[in-house]
Structures are given as C-alpha cells and as structure tokens.
C-alpha positions as CSV (number, residue, x, y, z in Angstrom):
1,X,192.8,-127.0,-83.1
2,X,196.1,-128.9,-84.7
3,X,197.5,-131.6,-82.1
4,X,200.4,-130.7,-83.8
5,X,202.2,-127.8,-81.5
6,X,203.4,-124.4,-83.7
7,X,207.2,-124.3,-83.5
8,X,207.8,-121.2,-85.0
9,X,209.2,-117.9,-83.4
10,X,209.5,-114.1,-84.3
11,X,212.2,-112.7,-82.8
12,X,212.2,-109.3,-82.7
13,X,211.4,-109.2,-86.5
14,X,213.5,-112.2,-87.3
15,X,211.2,-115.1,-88.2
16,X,212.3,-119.0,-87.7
17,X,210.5,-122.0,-88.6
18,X,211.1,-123.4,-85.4
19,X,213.2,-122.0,-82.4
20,X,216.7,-123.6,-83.2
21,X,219.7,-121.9,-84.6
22,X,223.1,-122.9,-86.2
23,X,225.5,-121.0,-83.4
24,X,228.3,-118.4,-84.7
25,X,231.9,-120.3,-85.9
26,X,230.8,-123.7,-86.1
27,X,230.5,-123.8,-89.8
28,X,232.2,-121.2,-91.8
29,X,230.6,-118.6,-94.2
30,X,229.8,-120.8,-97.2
31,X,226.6,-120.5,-98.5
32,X,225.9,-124.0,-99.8
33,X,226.7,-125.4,-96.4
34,X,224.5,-123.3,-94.0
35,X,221.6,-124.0,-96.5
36,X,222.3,-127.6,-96.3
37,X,221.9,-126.7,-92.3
38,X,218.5,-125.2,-93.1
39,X,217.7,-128.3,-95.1
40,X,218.8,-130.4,-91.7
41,X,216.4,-128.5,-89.7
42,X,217.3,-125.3,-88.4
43,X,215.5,-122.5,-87.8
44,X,218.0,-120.0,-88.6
45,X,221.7,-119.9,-89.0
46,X,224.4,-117.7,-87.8
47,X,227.4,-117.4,-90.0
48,X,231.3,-117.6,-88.5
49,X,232.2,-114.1,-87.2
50,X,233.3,-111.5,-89.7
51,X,235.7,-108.6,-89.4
52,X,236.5,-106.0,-91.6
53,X,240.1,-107.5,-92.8
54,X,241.5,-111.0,-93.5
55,X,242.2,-112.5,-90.2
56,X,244.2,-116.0,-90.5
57,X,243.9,-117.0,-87.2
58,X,246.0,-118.8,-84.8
59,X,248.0,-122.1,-85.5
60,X,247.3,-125.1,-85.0
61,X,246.4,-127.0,-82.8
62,X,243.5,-124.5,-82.5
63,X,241.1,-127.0,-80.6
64,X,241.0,-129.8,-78.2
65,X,238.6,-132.4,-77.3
66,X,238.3,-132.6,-73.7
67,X,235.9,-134.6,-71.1
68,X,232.9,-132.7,-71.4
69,X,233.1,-130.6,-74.3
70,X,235.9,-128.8,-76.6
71,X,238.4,-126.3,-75.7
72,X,239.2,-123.9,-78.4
73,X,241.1,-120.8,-79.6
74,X,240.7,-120.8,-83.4
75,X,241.5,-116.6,-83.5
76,X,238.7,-114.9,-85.3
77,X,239.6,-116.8,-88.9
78,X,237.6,-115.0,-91.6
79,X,237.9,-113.9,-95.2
80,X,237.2,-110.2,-94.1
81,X,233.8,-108.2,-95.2
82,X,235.1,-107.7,-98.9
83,X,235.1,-111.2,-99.5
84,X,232.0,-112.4,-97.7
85,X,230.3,-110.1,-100.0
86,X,231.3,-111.9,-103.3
87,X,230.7,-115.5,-101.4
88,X,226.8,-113.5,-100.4
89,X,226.7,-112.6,-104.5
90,X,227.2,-116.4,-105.5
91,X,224.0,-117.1,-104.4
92,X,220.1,-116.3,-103.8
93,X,219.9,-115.8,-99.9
94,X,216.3,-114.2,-99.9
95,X,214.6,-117.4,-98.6
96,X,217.5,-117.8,-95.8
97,X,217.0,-116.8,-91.9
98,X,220.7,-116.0,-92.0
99,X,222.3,-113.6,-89.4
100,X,225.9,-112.6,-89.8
101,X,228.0,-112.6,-86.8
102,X,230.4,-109.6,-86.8
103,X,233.4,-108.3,-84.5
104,X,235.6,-105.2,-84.6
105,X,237.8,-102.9,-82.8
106,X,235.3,-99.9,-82.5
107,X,232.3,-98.3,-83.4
108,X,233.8,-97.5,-86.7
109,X,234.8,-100.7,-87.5
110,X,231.3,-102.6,-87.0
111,X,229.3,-99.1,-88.9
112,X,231.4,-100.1,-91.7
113,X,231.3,-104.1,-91.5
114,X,226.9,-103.3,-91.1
115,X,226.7,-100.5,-93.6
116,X,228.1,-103.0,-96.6
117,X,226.1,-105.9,-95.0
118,X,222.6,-104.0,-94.3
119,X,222.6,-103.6,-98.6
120,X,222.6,-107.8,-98.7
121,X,219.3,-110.2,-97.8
122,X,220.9,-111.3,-94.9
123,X,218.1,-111.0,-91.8
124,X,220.0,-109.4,-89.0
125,X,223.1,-109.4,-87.0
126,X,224.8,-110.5,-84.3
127,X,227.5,-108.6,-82.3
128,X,230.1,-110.8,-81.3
129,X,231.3,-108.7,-77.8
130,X,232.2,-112.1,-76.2
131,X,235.2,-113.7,-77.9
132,X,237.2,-115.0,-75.0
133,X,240.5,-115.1,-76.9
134,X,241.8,-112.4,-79.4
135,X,242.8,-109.1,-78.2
136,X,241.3,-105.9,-78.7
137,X,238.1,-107.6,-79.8
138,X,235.0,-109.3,-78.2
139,X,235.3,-109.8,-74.7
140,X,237.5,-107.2,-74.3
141,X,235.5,-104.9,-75.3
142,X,232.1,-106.6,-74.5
143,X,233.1,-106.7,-70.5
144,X,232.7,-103.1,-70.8
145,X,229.1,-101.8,-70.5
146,X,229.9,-98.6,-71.9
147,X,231.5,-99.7,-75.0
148,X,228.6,-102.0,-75.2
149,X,226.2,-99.1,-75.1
150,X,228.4,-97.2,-78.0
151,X,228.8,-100.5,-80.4
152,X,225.3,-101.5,-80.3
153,X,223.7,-98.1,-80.6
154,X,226.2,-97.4,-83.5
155,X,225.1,-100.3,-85.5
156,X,221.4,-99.4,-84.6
157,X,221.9,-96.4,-86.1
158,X,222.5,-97.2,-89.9
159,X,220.7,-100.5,-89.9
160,X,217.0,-101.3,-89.7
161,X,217.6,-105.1,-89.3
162,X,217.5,-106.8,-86.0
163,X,220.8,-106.6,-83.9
164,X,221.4,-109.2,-81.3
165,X,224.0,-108.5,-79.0
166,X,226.0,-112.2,-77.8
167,X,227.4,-111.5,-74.5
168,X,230.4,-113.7,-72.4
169,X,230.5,-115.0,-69.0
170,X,233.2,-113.8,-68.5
171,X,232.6,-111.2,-66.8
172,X,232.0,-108.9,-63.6
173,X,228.2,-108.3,-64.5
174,X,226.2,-110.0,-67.2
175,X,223.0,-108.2,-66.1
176,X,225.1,-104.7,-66.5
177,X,226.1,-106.0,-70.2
178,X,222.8,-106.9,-70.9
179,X,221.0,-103.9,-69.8
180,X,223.8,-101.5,-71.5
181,X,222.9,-103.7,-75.1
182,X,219.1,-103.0,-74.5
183,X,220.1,-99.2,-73.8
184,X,222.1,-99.3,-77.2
185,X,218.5,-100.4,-79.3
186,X,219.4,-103.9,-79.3
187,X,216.7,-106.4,-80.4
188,X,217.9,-109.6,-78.3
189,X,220.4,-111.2,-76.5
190,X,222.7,-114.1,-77.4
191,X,223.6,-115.8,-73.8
192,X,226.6,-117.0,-73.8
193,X,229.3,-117.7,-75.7
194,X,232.7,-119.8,-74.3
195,X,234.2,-120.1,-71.0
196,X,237.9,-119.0,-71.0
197,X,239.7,-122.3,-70.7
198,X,243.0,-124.2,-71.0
199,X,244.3,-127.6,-71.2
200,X,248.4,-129.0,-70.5
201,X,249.4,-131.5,-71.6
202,X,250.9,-133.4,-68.2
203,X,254.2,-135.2,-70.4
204,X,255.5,-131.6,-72.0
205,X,254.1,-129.3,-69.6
206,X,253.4,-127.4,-72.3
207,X,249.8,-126.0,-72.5
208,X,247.9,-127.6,-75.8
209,X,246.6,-124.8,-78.2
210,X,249.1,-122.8,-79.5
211,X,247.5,-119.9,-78.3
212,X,248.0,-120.9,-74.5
213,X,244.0,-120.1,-73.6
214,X,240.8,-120.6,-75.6
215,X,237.1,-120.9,-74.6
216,X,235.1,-124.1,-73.3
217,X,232.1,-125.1,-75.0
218,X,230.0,-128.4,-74.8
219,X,228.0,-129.9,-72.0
220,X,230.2,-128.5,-69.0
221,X,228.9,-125.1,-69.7
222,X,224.9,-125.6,-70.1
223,X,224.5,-124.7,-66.2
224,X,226.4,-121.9,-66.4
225,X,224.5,-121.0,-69.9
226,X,220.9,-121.7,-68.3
227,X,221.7,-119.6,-65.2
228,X,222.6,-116.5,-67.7
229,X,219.4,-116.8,-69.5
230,X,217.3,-116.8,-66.8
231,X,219.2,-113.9,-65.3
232,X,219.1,-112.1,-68.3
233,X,215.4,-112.9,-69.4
234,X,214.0,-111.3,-65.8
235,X,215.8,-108.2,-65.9
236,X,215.5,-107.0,-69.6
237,X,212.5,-106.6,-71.7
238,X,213.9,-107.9,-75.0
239,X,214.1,-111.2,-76.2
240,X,217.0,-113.6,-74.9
241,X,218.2,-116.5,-77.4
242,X,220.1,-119.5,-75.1
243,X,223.6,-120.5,-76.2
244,X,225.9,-123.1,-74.5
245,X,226.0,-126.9,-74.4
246,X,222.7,-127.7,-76.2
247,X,222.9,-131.6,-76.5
248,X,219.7,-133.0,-76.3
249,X,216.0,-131.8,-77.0
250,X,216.0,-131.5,-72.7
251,X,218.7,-128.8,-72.8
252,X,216.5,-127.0,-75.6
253,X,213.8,-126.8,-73.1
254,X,215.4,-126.2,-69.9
255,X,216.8,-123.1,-71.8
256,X,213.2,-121.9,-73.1
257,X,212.0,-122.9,-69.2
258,X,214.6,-120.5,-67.9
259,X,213.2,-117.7,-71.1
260,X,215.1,-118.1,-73.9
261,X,212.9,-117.2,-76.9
262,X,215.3,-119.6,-79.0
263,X,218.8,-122.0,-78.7
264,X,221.8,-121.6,-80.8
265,X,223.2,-125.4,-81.0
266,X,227.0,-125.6,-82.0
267,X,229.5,-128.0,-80.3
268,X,226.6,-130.7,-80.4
269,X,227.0,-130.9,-84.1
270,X,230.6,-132.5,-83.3
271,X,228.8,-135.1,-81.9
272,X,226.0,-135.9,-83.7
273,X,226.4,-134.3,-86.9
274,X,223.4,-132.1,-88.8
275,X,220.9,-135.2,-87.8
276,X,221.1,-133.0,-84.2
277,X,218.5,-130.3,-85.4
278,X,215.5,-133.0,-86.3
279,X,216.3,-135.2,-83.0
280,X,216.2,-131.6,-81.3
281,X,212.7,-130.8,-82.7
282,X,211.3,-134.2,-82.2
283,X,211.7,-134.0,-78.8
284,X,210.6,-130.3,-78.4
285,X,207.6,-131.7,-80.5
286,X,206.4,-134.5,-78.4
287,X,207.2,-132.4,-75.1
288,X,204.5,-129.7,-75.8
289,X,202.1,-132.3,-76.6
290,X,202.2,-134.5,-73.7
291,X,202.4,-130.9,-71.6
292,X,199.1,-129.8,-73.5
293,X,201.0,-126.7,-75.1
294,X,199.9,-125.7,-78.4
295,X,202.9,-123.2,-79.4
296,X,207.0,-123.1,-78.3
297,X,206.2,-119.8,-77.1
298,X,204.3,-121.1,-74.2
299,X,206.8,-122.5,-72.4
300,X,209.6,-119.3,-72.7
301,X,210.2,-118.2,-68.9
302,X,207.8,-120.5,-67.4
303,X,210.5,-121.1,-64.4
304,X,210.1,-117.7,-63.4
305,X,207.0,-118.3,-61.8
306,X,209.0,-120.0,-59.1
C-alpha cells in the first residue's frame, strides 16, 4: 500500500481532491479567481453568497481587523442570480468542485435562485441561513427550525445536486437547526459561520462599521466552531463540513477529530494568502503518516470515542 495517505472525500455526492474548501464571501464570484484557488490547492470552493436581486451592500468601512480575527458587516454584496449566470457562461466550470452559496427571503426566493442554477455545472449548494447581519435574511431566518425545515426541503425538491445547509451560532439550539436541515433532505452541514460582533472606537465613541454590528471570524472563534462540529456530528447522520478560524493544518485536524468530513478555510487567506491551502495539506499529509492512517477519512469523529 501507498505510504502516501488518500486525501480525498465524497461528500454526500460532492467529490474533493482533498478535504479543504474556499469558505462562502471571501473571494467573490469570479470565475478566473476561484480557479486560481483550485490551482492553490483546494478541494472545493464556495462562491460569495447570491440572492435573487442586486444587493450593494453596506458602506464602508465594512470590516475591521481586530486582535484575533476580523470583524465584518459587508451586507450580502452580490451581482444578483441574473448576472452570476452570464459571469458562469464566460467560462467552462465542468472540471470545477464549485458550490454556490445562496440566501433569500423565502422558500420562493431560494426555488427560484436553485431552479436557474441547478441548469449550470456548478456541484451543489449551500444555504446561507446564518448571516449575522442583514435583515430578513440568514440568521433570521436560519434561528428558526421551522423555516429551516421549509427552505431546505423546498430546494431539495427541484434540485438533485447536493444541498448543504451553513448554520450560525447564534442561536438558541444548533442541534434543533441541524436536525430541522437533515429533516428538510439536506446532504451536510456547514458549521458555523460568524459570531455577531462589534468594535468602538474609544476617541469617537462611535462604533466602527457603518453598520453598527457584523460577525467575528478568525482564530477567536475556532473553539466555539469545533464545539458545534462535534455537537453536530453525534446527533445527525449526515455529513458535517467544519467552518471557523482554520489557521494552521492543527485546526484542520482538530475539526476532522471533532467529525467534520471537510474545513472551509476563509479569514486565514487574509493572513497568509492562497499559499494557506498547500501548508494546510502538508501538514494534514505528514499527520496521517506518522499516525499510521492511510485515508483523511480515518480520522473524522475519532474524538467521539471519548
């Protein structure tokens, strides 16, 4: 047998080279540059969030570096679905594990954003229920189980592709969320996206982004991120993908340890650029072969044996 472990997953019909991912709203919807992420490394990318309109955003300043991490509240920016569609025709995605991120208002809104998109070569989707900072939208909507239920079911309904549901922290009960995606038809679970956050600055008083509160990414969240996955991974049956403060090739592990099947990596690529992905392998690399591990999937949920 290879002493060269097998880093690549299947998730839920969605197949990666290797277990890492390019997380939602770190690089836009361009083509060209989430293949140049694919070149880098990854896995699999996840395109910035889409809606069904044109959504500007909120004003600047839209994001702040703080201590351990960023705080931002860059509003859902997006061209809208009609647009996405011409940047998708530009180009040949067939050979590209791409997942578009999507939000909306209602059931209606994400059957229309999947039924144009389900046509495309994208792979899947991702439900973004977890936005901590525009209204009407994400974690409004995602807090509630039975909305949850309605939106992921909906989409299941008129696509074959694999739907994975990203879920916030902030809320009451992330095992109730979770549960209420699975009982929609949803293929995996995304775990987790931002904290809601806030930063004043002391001299004006006046709180930094001009949308008052955002959400906190970066290495201040990974606990938090960790403790959802392994919540989440022992008390549904599908497949949980880690999110949240994935610096080093360590966090990647101590993510699959606690059962995530995969790890989005996002604010880490403010740091250290694409290089991030490769260092991130590397390490995952050399890990299973001093452990003795042949394949990635070896190590998902060994913790709970605990």
């Amino acid at each position: 047998m290879s002493s060269i472990p097998d880093l690549s997953v299947e998730i839920s019909g969605f197949k990666m080279k290797n277990p890492t991912m390019l997380a939602a709203g770190i690089l836009g919807v361009s083509i060209p540059l989430l293949r140049r992420v694919l070149e880098a490394g990854a896995g699999g990318v996840v395109t910035k969030s889409i809606g069904v309109g044109q959504r500007k955003g909120y004003e600047t300043p839209n994001i702040v570096e703080v201590s351990c991490g960023y705080v931002n509240a860059v509003g859902l920016s997006n061209p809208g679905i009609d647009e996405f569609l011409e940047e998708l025709q530009k180009s040949d995605i067939s050979d590209m594990p791409i997942i578009v991120s999507i939000f909306g208002k209602s059931e209606m809104e994400f059957f229309e954003l999947v039924s144009k998109l389900d046509k495309t070569d994208v792979k899947g989707f991702e439900l973004n229920l977890s936005c901590p900072h525009v209204s009407g939208v994400g974690a409004e909507i995602g807090s509630d189980p039975n909305m949850v239920y309605k939106i992921t079911k909906e989409v299941k309904r008129c696509s074959k592709k694999p739907i994975f549901v990203k879920i916030s922290p902030n809320v009451t009960d992330h095992i109730e969320i979770a549960r209420a995606a699975e009982d929609g038809g949803a293929d995996g679970i995304v775990a987790i996206n931002t904290l809601r956050a806030m930063v004043i600055d002391i001299e004006t008083g006046r709180p930094i982004l001009s949308n008052r509160v955002g959400g906190l990414s970066g290495p201040a969240i990974k606990p938090v991120a960790v403790r959802y996955v392994y919540d989440i991974s022992r008390n549904v049956k599908i497949p949980v993908i880690g999110c949240g403060g994935i610096n080093h090739w360590e966090d990647a592990i101590e993510f699959m340890l606690a059962g995530a099947s995969a790890v989005q990596i996002g604010t880490a690529i403010a740091y250290k650029g694409l290089n991030v992905f490769n260092e991130i392998l590397y390490g995952i690399s050399e890990y299973l072969k001093r452990k003795g591990h042949h394949s990635v999937k070896e190590i998902v949920g060994l913790s709970h044996k605990f």
